[in-house]
C-alpha beads as a LAMMPS data file, in Angstrom:
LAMMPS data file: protein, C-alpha beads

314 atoms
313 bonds

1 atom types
1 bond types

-500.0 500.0 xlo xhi
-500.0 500.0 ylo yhi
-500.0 500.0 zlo zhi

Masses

1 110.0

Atoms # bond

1 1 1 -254.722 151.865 -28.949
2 1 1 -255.379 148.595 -27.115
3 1 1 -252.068 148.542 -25.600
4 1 1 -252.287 152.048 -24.217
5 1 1 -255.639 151.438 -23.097
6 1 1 -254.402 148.125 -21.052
7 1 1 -251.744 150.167 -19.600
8 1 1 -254.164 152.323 -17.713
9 1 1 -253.818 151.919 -13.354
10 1 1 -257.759 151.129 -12.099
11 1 1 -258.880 153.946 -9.652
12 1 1 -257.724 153.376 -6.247
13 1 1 -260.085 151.291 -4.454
14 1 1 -262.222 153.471 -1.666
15 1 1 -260.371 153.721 2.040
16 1 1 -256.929 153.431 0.362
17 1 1 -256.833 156.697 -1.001
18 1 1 -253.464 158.787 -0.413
19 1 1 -253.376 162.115 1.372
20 1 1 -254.798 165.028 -0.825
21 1 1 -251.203 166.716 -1.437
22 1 1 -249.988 163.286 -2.172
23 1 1 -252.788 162.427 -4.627
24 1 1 -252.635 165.587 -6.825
25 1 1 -248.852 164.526 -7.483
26 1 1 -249.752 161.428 -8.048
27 1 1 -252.307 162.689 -10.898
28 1 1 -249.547 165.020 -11.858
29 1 1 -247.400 162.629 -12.631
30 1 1 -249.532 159.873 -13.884
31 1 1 -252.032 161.538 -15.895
32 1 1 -251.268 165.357 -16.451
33 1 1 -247.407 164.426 -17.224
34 1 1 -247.644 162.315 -19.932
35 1 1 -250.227 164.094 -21.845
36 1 1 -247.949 167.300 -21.465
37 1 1 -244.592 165.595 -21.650
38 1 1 -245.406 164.240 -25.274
39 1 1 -246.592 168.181 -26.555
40 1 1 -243.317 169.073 -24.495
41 1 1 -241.694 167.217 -27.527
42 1 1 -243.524 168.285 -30.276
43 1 1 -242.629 172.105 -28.607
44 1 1 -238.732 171.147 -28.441
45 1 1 -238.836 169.672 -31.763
46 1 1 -240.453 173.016 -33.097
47 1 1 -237.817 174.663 -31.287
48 1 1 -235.087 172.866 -32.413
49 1 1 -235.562 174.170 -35.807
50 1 1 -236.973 170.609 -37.081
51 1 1 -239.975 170.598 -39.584
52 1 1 -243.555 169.057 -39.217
53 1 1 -245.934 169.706 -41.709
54 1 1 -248.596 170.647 -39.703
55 1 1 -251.215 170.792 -42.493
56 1 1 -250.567 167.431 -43.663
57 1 1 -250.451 166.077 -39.541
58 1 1 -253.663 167.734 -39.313
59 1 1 -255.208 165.828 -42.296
60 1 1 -254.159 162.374 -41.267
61 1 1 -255.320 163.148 -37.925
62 1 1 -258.906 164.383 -39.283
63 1 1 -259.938 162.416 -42.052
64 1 1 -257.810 159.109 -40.644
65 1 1 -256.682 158.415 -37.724
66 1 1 -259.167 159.697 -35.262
67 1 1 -262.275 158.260 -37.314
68 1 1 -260.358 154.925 -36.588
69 1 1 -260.212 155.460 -33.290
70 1 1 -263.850 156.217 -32.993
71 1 1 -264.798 153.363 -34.667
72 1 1 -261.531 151.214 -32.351
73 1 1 -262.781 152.583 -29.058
74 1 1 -266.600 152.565 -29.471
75 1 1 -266.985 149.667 -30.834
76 1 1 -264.749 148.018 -27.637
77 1 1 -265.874 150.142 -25.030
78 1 1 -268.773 148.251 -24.071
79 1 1 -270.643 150.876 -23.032
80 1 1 -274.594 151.139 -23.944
81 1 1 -275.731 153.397 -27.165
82 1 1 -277.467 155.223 -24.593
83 1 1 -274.752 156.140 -22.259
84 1 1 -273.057 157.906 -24.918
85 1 1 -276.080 159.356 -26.115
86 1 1 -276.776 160.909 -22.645
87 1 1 -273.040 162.193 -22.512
88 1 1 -273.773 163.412 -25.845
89 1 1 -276.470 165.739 -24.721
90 1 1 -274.927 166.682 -21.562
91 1 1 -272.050 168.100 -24.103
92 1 1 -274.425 169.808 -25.853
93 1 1 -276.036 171.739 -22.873
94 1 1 -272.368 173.024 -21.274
95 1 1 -271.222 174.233 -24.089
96 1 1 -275.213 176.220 -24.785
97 1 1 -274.175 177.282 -21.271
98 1 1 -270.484 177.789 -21.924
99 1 1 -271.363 180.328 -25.039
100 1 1 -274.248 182.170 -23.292
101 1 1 -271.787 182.920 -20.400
102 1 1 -268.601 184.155 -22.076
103 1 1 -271.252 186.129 -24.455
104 1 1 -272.104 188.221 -21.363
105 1 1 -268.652 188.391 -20.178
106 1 1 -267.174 189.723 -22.826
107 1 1 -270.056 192.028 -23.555
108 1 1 -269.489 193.218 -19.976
109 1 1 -265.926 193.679 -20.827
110 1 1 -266.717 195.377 -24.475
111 1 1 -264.246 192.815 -25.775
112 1 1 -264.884 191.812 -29.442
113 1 1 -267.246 188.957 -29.656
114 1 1 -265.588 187.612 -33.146
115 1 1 -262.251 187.470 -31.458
116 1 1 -262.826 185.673 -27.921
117 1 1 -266.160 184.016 -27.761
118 1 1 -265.132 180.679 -29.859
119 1 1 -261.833 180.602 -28.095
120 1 1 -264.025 180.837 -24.527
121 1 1 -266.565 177.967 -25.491
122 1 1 -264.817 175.518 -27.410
123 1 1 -262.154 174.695 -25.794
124 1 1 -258.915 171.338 -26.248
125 1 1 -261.395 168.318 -25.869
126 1 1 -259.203 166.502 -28.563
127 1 1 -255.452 166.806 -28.698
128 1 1 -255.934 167.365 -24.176
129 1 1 -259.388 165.962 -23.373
130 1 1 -258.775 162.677 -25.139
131 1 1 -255.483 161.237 -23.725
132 1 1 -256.764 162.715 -20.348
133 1 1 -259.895 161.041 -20.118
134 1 1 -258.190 157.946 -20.974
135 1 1 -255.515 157.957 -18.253
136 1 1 -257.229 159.449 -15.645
137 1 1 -260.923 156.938 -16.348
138 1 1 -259.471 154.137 -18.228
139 1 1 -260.880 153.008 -21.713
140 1 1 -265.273 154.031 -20.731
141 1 1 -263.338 157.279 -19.825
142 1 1 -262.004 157.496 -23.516
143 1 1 -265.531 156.261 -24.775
144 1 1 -267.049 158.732 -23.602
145 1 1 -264.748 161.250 -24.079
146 1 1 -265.520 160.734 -27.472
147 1 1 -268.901 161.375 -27.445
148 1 1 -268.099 164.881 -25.652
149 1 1 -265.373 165.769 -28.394
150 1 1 -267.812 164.601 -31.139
151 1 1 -270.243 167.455 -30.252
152 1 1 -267.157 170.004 -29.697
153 1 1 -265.507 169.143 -32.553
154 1 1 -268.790 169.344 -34.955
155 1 1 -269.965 172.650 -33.600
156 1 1 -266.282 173.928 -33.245
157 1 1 -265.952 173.842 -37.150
158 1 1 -269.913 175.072 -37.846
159 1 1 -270.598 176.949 -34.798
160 1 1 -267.199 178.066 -33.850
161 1 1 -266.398 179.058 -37.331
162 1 1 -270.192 180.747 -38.092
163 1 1 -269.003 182.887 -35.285
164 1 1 -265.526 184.185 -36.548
165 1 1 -266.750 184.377 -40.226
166 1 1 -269.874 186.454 -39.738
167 1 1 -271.780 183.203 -41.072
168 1 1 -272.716 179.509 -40.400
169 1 1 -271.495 176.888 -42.153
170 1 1 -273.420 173.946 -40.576
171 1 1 -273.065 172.134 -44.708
172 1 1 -269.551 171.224 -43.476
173 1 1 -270.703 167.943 -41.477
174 1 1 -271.272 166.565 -44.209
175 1 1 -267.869 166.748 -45.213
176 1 1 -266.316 165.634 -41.742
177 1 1 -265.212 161.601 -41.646
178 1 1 -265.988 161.582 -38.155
179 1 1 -269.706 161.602 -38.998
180 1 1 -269.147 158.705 -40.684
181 1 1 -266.877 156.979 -38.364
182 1 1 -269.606 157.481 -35.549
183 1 1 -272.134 156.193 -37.977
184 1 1 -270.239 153.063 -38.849
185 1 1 -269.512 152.648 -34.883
186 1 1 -273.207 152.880 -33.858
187 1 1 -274.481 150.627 -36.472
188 1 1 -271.671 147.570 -35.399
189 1 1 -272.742 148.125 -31.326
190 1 1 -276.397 148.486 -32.335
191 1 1 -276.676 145.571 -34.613
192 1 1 -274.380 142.818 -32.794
193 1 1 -271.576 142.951 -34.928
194 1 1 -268.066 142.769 -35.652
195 1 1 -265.477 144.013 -37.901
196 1 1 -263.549 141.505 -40.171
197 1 1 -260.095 140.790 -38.050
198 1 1 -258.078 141.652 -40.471
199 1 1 -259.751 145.285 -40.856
200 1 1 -260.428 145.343 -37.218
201 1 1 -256.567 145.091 -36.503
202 1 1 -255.919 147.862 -39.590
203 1 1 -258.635 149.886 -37.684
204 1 1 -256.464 149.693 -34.468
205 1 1 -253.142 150.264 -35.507
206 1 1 -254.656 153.667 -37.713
207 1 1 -256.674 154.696 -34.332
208 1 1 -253.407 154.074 -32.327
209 1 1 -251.779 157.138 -33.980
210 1 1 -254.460 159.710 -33.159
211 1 1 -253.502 160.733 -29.935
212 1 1 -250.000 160.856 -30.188
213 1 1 -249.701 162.951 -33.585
214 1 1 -252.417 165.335 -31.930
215 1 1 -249.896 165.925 -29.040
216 1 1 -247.076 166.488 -31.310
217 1 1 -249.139 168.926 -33.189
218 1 1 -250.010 170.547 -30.287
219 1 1 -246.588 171.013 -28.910
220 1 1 -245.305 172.124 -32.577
221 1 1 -248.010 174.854 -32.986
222 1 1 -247.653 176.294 -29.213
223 1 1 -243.913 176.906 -30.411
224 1 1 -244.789 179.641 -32.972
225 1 1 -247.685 181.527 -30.849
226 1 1 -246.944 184.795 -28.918
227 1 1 -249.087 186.292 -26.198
228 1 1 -250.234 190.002 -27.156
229 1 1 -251.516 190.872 -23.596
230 1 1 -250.620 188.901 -20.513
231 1 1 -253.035 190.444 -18.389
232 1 1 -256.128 189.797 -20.491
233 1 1 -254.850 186.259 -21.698
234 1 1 -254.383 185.917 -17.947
235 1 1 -258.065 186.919 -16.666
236 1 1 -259.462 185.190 -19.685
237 1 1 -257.522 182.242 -19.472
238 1 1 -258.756 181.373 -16.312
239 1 1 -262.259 182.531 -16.675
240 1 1 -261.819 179.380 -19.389
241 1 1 -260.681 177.148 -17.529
242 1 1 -262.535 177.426 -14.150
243 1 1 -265.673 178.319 -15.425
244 1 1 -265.483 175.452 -17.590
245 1 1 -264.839 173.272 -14.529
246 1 1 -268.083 174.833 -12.376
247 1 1 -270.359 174.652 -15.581
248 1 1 -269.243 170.972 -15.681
249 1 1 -269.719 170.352 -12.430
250 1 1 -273.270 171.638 -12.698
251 1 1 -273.920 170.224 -16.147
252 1 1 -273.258 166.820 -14.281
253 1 1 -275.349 166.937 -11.531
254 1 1 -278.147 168.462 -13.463
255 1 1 -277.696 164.930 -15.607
256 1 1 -277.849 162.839 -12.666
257 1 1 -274.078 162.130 -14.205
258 1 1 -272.141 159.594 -11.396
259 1 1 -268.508 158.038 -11.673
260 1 1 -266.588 157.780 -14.640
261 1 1 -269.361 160.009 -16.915
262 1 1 -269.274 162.478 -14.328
263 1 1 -265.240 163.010 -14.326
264 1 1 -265.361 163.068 -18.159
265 1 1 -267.909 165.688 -18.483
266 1 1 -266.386 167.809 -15.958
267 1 1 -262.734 168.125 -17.023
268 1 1 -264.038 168.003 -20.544
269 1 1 -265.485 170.802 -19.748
270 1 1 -262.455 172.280 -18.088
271 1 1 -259.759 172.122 -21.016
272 1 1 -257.731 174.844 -22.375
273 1 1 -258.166 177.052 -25.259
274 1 1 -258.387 174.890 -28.742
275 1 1 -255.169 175.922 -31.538
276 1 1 -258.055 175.934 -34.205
277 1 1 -259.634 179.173 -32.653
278 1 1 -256.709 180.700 -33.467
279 1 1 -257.029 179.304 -37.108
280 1 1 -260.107 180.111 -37.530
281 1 1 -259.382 184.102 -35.622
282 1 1 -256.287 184.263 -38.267
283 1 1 -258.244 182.864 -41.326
284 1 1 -260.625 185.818 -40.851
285 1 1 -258.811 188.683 -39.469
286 1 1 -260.070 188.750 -36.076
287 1 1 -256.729 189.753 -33.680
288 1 1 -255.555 186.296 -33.697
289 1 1 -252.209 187.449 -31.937
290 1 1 -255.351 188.062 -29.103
291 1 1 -256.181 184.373 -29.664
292 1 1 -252.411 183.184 -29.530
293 1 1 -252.049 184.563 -25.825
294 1 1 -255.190 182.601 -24.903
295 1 1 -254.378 179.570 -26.304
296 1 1 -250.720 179.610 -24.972
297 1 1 -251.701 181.132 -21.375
298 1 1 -254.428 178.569 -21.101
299 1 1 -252.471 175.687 -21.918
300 1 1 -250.248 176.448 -19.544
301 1 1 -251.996 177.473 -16.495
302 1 1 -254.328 173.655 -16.927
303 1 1 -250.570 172.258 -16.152
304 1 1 -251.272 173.381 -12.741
305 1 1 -254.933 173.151 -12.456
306 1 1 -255.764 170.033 -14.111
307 1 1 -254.661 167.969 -11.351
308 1 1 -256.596 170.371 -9.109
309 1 1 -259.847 169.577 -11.273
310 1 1 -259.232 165.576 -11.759
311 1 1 -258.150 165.254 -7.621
312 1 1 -261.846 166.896 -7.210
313 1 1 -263.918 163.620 -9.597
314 1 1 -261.463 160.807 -9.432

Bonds

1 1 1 2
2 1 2 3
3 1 3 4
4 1 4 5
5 1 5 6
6 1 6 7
7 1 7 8
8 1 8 9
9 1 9 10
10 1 10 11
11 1 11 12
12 1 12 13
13 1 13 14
14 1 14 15
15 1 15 16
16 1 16 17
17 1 17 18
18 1 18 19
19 1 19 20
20 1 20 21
21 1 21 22
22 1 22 23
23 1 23 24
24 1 24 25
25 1 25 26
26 1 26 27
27 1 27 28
28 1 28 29
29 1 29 30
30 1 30 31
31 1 31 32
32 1 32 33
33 1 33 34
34 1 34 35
35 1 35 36
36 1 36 37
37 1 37 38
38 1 38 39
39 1 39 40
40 1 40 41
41 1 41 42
42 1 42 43
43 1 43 44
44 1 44 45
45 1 45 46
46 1 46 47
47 1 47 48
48 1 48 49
49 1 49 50
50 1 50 51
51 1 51 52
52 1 52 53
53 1 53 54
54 1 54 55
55 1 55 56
56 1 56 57
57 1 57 58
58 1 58 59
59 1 59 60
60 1 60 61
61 1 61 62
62 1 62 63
63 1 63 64
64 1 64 65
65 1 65 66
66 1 66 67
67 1 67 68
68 1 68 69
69 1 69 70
70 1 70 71
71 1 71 72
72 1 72 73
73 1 73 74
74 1 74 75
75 1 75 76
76 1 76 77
77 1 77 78
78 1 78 79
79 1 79 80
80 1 80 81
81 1 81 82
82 1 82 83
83 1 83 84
84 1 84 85
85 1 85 86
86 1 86 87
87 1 87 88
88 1 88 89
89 1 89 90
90 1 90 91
91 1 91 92
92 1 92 93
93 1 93 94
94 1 94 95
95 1 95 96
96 1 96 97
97 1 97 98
98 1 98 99
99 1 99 100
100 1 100 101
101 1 101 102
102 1 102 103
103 1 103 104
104 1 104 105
105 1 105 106
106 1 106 107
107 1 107 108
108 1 108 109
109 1 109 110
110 1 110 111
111 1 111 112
112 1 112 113
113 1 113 114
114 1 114 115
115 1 115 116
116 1 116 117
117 1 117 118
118 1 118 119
119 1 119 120
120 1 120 121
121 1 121 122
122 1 122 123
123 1 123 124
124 1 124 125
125 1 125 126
126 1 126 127
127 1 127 128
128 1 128 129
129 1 129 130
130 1 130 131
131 1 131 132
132 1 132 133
133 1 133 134
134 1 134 135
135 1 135 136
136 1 136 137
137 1 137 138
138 1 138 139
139 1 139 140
140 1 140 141
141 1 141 142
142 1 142 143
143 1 143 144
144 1 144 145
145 1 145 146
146 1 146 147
147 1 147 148
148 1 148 149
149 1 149 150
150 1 150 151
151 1 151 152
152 1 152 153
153 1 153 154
154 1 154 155
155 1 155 156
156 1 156 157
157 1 157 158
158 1 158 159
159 1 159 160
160 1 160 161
161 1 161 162
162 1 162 163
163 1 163 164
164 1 164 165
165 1 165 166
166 1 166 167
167 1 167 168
168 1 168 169
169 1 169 170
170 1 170 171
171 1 171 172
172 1 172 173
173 1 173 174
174 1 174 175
175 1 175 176
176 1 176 177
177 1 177 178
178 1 178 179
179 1 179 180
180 1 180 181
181 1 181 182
182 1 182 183
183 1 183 184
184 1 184 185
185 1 185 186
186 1 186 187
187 1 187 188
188 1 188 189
189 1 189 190
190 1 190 191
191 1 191 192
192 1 192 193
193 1 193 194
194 1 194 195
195 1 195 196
196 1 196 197
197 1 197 198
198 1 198 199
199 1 199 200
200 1 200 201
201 1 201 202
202 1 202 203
203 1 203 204
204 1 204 205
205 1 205 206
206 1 206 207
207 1 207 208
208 1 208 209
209 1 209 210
210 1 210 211
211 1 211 212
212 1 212 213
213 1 213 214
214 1 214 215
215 1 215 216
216 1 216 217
217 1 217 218
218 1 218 219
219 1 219 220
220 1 220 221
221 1 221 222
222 1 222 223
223 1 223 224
224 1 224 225
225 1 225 226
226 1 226 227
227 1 227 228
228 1 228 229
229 1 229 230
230 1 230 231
231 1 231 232
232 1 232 233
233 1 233 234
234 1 234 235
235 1 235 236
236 1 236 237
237 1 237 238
238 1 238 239
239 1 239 240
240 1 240 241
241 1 241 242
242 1 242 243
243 1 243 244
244 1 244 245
245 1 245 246
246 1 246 247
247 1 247 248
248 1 248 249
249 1 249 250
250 1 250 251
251 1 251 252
252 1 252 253
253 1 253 254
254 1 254 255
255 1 255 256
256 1 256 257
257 1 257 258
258 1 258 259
259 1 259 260
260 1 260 261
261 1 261 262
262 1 262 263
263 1 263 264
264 1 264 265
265 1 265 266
266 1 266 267
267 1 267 268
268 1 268 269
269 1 269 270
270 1 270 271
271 1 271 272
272 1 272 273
273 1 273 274
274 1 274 275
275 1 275 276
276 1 276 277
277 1 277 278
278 1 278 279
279 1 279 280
280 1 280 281
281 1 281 282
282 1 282 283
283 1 283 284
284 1 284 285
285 1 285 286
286 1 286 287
287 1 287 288
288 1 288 289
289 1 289 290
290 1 290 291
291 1 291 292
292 1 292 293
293 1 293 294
294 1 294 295
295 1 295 296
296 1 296 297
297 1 297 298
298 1 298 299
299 1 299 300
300 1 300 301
301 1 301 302
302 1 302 303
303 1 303 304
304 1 304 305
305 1 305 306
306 1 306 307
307 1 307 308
308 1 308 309
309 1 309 310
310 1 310 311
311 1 311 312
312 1 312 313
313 1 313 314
């Protein structure tokens, strides 16, 4: 992960900033493109008829690789316990207000609260948010990024899931490595410490795998979705996406949130529909064909808005 994190441009020094036009290609290009371009693969490779277990991908990713990465990128981020604790909370509050907002839209639009409201709160803050933050912010921008898909990705698979199932299941932390990963990070920045090189190096080259295979997996599960109503994945799709971008916005400045933290939370805030709404919408019978078209639409319509959002914090 180091050498992708080295890799990363600084942000262009104040007064030497291109023309608007000019800089939202340039964030197309350098940031949006390769995060897309690598799930373009994993799409063409689904389309070409290839296999990819997507279980098994989905297991290393989990209970391996991104627990490394935690542990990689937190404990070399350099970044105070306390900043991540503060993005962390700010997390916590836009997605409170992320949930009570598509509750009353969709009970406005006597749409089924089973079927859209997880896929309308917790949105892509892994497989998307994560390699955005980090080429868009730099390495504090993946820190942090963390912190923000810790919280999403914990309530995603108790809250989220509670949701769908008619019931919550909050005794699944428990079972989640990334718990422990966090854990393990906190106590090596809070105590001074180090890893042993030789696990430190193991703990890199694991961590370095994350974000690619979550890509891949994205691009490979996009290939077998369908959209069931254009118009409603449409409307939906972008009340997603933009109202996640002016709840992070607002999220921010009600945390005081400046620079880099500020950028994170917002477009963190701002990412498509997450594939494991659908899972969790066809796991439990709730018109998952609905939650295909969001996922799908979604996905593609932050192609184009994305570099809209990051022009607007970078």
């Amino acid at each position: 992960m180091l050498d992708i994190v080295s890799s990363v441009d600084s942000p262009p020094i104040p007064g030497q900033r291109a023309s608007i036009p000019m800089q939202i290609a340039s964030i197309l290009l350098d940031v949006v493109g390769p995060v897309f371009l690598v799930a373009a693969v994993g799409y063409i490779w689904a389309r070409s008829g290839h296999p990819l277990d997507s279980a098994f991908v989905a297991l290393i990713v989990n209970s391996i690789a991104t627990p490394c990465l935690i542990i990689d990128t937190l404990t070399k981020s350099g970044l105070k316990v306390s900043a991540l604790g503060e993005m962390a909370a700010a997390a916590c509050v836009s997605m409170a207000i992320t949930l009570a907002a598509a509750y009353l839209l969709l009970r406005a639009a006597k749409l089924p609260i089973k079927t859209f409201l997880p896929a309308l709160t917790w949105s892509n803050g892994g497989n998307i948010g994560l390699p955005m933050c980090l080429f868009a912010f730099g390495p504090q921008g993946l820190s942090l990024a963390i912190a923000y898909f810790t919280i999403s990705s914990l309530s995603n698979y108790t809250i989220a899931q509670g949701i769908a199932a008619g019931g919550m299941r909050f005794g699944q932390i428990v079972r989640m490595p990334i718990v422990y990963a966090i854990a393990l990070a906190l106590l090596i920045v809070l105590t001074g410490s180090e890893l042993p090189v030789f696990a430190a190096r193991a703990v890199q080259l694991i961590g370095g795998i994350a974000v690619p295979l979550m890509l891949l997996s994205l691009g490979y599960s996009l290939a077998s979705l369908t959209v069931a109503s254009l118009n409603r994945s449409l409307l939906l799709s972008l009340a997603r996406l933009l109202g996640g971008f002016a709840i992070g916005w607002f999220t921010a400045w009600l945390f005081g949130l400046e620079g880099v933290a500020r950028g994170v939370l917002i477009i963190e805030s701002a990412m498509p529909v997450a594939v494991l709404n659908y899972l969790f919408a066809a796991r439990y019978g709730n018109q998952p064909q609905e939650v295909a078209g969001l996922v799908v639409i979604s996905t593609l319509l932050a192609v184009l808005l994305l570099p809209l959002f990051l022009a607007t914090v970078m």
